[in-house]
N, C-alpha and C positions, 0 to 999 in steps of 0.2 A: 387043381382047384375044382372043388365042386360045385355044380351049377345048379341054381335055387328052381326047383319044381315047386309049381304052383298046386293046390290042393283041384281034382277033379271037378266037374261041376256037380258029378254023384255023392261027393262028398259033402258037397254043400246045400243039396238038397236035404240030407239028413239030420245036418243042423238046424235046418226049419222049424221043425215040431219043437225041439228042446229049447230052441230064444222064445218060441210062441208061449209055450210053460212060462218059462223065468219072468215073460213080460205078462202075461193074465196071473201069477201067482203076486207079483209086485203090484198092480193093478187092484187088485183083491186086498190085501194088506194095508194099501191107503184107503183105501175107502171103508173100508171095516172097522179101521182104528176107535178104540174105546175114547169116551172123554176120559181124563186124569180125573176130573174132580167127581165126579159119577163114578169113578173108579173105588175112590178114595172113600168116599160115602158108604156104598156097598160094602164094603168091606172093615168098618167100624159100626156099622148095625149090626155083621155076622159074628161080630168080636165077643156079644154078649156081654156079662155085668163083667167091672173089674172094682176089685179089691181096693178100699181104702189105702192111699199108702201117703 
């Protein structure tokens, strides 16, 4: 039976920086978030003329 080693503490220092990323890059993403309906505007003024149909 193999006995469960736990991960070093040097290990776990290294994982530091990369949660710090993941957490100021999700952080970033909420708070940046475009409106939808400003979205949606924007992007039917860039639409230019359309064709009778």
């Amino acid at each position: 039976m193999k006995s469960t080693r736990w991960p070093q503490p040097g290990h776990l220092l290294l994982l530091l920086p990369l949660i710090a990323v993941v957490v100021w890059v999700g952080w970033r993403a909420g708070r940046l978030r475009d409106d939808p309906g400003h979205v949606l505007a924007v992007l039917r003024a860039a639409a230019g003329p359309v064709l009778p149909g």
